[in-house]
N, C-alpha and C positions, 0 to 999 in steps of 0.2 A: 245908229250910224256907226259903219265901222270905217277907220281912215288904215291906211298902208301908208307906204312911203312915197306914194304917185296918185294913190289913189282915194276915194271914197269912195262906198257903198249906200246908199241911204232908202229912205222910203219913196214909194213913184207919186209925181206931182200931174196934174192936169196937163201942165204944158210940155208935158216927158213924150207926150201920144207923139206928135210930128217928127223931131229929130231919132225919136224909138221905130217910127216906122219907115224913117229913109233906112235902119240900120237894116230892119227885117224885109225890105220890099228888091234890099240888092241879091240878086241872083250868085254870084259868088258864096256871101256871108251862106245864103239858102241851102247851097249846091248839098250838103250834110244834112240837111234840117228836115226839109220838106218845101212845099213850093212858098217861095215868097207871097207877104201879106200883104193887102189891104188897108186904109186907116181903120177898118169899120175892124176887121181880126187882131188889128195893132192893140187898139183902144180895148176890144174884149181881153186878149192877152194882158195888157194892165191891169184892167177892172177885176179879174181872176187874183193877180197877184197879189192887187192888195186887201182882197178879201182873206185870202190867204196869211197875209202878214198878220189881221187882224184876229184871225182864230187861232194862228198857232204864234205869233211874234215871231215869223221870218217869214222872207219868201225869196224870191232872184230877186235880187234888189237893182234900180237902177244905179247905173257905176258911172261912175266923172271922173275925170281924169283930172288933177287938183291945178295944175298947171293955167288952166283956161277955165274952168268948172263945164267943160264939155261933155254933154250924157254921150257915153263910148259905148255903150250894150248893158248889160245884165249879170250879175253874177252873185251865188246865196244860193241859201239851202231850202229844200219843201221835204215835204211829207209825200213820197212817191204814192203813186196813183197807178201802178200796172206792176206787175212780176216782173222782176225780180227786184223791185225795190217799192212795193206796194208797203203802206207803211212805214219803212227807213227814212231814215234822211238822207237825201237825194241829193248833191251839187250839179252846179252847172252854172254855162256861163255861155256867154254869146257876143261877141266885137266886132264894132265896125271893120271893115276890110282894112281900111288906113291904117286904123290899130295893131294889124297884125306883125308879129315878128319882133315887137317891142318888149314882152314879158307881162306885159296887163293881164294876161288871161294865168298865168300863172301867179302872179302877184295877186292879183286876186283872188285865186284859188283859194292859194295859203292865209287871209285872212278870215275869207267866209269859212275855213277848216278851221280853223283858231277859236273864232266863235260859236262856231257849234259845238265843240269839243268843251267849250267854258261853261257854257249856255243850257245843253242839253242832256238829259240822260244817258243818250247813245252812245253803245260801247262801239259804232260800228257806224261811217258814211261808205255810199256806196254813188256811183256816175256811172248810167250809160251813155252809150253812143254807137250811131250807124259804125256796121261792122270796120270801113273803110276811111274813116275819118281820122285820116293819123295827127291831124292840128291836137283835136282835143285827145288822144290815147296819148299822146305826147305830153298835152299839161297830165294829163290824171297821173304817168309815170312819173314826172317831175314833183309832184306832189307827191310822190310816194304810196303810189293807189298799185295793187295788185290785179293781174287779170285774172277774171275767174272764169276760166272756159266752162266749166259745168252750169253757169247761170248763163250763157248764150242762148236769144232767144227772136222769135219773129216779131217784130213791132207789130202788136194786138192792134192798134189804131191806124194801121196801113193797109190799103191795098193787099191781098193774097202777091200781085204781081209790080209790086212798087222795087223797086230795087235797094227803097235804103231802108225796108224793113227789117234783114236779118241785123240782129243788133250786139252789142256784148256789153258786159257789167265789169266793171272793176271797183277794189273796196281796199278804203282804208281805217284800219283798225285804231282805235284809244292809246290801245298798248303800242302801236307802233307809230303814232304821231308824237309820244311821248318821249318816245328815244331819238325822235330826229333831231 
């Protein structure tokens, strides 16, 4: 469990599916993502993560906002699974619509980076995102994430003709989570 100052992070519960998939079913939150989900993609997206959690001790963890203990979206590190962060540690993060604008996604950015950076051997996290998604390019700058235009690439899991295929990578360094 990692806490912030607003928030927690923790491992996903059975009854995370329902409120996890109003987050992911709204068309907004989607619009960057891909197409909004189903309980049946909701519930596999969980059962993924915490498979995940349990082979590697992390994954996007579900986030509450401590205030109310309300699941607000997902935010935590994996083991990337496509180029340019196949193998790295990957952050991300995902909030309800409501959520937005309040600093959650940034807050806990910088938590799940604190604890990977505690945690794990990586000299190096790395976040993509659809080329156009300036919500999230915006946390990854605020965190202090780098763009890396030379690892710009076509989301492998997309449509040829999807439009939020073309994607980009940004990365931040040990050495320079150190001097922040």
């Amino acid at each position: 469990m990692i806490r912030t100052e607003r928030l927690t992070m923790r491992s996903w519960r059975d009854d995370d599916v329902v409120p996890f998939q109003a987050i992911c079913s709204d068309p907004e939150v989607m619009a960057t993502l891909g197409p909004p989900l189903d309980m049946d993609a909701t519930a596999a997206r969980i059962a993924w993560m915490r498979g995940h959690e349990a082979e590697h001790g992390h994954c996007f963890w579900a986030l509450e906002r401590q205030s109310d203990a309300r699941l607000i979206g997902w935010c935590g590190v994996i083991r990337g699974d496509i180029a340019p962060v196949a193998d790295k540690v990957e952050i991300g993060w995902r909030l309800a619509r409501d959520c937005w604008g309040a600093g959650f996604a940034s807050e806990a950015a910088r938590g799940a980076a604190a604890w990977a950076f505690a945690n794990l051997p990586d000299d190096e996290i790395r976040a993509i995102t659809w080329q156009d998604n300036v919500r999230s390019r915006a946390v990854m700058e605020r965190l202090g994430m780098q763009y890396c235009a030379e690892l710009d690439f076509d989301h492998p899991k997309l449509a040829e003709d999807d439009p939020l295929r073309p994607h980009v990578t940004y990365s931040l360094s040990r050495l320079a989570w150190e001097t922040v």
